[in-house]
matplotlib code that plots the C-alpha trace (Angstrom):
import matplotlib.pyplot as plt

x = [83.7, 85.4, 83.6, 85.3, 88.5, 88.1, 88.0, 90.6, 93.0, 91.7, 92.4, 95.6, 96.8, 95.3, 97.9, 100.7, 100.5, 100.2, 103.4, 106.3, 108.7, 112.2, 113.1, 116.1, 116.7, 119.9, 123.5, 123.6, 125.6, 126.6, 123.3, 121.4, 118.8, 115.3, 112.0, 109.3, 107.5, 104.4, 101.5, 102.7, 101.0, 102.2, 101.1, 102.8, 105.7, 106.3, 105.8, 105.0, 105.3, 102.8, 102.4, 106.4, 107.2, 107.9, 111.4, 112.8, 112.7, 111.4, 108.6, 105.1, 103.2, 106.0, 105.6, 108.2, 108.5, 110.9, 110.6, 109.2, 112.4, 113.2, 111.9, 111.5, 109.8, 108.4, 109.3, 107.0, 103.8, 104.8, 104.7, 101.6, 99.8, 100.8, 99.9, 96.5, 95.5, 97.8, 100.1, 102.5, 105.9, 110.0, 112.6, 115.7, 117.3, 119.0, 118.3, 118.4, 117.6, 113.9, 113.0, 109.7, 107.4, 105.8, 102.3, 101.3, 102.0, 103.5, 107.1, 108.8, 111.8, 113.2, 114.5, 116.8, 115.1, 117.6, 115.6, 111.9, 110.4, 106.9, 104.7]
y = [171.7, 172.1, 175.7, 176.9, 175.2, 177.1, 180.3, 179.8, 179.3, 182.3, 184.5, 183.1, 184.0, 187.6, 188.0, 186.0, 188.5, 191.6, 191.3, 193.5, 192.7, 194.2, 194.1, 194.5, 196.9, 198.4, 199.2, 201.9, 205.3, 208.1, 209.8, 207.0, 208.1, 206.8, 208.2, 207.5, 205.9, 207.3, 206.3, 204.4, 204.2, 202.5, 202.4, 200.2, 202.4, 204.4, 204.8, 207.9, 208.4, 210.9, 212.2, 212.6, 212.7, 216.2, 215.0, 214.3, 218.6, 218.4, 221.1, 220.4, 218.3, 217.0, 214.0, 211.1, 209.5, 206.7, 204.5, 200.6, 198.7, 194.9, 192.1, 188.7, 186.0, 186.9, 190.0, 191.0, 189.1, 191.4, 194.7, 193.6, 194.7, 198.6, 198.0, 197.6, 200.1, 202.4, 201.0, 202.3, 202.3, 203.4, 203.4, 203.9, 205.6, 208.9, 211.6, 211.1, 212.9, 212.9, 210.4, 211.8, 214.4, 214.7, 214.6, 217.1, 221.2, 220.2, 219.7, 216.6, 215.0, 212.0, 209.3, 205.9, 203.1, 200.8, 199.2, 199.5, 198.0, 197.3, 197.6]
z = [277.9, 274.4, 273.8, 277.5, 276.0, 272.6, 274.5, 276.9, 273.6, 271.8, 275.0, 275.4, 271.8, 271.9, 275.0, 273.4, 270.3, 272.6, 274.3, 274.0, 270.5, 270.0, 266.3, 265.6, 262.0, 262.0, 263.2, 266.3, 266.0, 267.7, 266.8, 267.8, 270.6, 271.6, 270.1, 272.4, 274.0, 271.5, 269.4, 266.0, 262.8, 260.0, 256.1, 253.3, 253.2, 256.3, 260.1, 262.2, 266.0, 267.6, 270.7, 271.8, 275.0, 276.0, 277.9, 274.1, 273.9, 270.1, 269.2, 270.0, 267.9, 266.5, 264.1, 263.8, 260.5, 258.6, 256.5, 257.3, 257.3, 256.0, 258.4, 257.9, 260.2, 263.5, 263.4, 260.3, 262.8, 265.5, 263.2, 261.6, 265.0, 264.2, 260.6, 261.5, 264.1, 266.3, 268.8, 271.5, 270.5, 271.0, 268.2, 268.8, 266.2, 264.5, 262.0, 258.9, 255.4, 254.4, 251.9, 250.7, 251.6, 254.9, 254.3, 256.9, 257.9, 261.4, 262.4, 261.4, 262.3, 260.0, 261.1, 260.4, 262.8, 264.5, 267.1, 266.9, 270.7, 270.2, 273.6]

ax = plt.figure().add_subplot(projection="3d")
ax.plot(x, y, z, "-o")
ax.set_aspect("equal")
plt.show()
């Protein structure tokens, strides 16, 4: 009975990490709109969103990218999952000047995260 047991916990922690996080990053302005929802990669230093929504009217193809913001806790576990492979994703946030180069030919938008919502 203990393997069955064993499982049932694994399965029940894969879930419990899958489920939607709001992280909270930064103060809302007047530019402030919501990025998504799209694919998001993240290295050590940055995060792009891919595969826009066309409703958001931005070119097509067009990348998102800012920079990983400060977290601390629960909220660094819960970014961790888009750190490691590709996850889907909205941020809510507004442009903002680029902080390095793109890393890519296609059309990029650059952005200060406020509210990153993990799906």
């Amino acid at each position: 009975m203990q393997p069955v047991l064993a499982l049932a916990a694994s399965v029940w922690l894969i879930a419990a990490g899958a489920r939607p996080v709001t992280i909270i990053v930064g103060t809302v302005n007047s530019d402030s709109k919501v990025y998504g929802p799209a694919d998001m990669l993240c290295d050590l230093n940055k995060c792009r969103l891919f595969n826009l929504p066309v409703a958001l009217g931005l070119a097509p193809n067009t990348i998102v990218e800012f920079g990983i913001p400060e977290m601390r806790g629960q909220d660094r576990i819960g970014m961790r999952r888009c750190m490691e492979e590709m996850c889907r994703a909205s941020v809510l946030g507004y442009p903002s000047a680029r902080t390095s180069p793109p890393g890519h030919s296609g059309p990029t938008v650059f952005i200060t995260p406020v509210e990153l919502r993990l799906e």
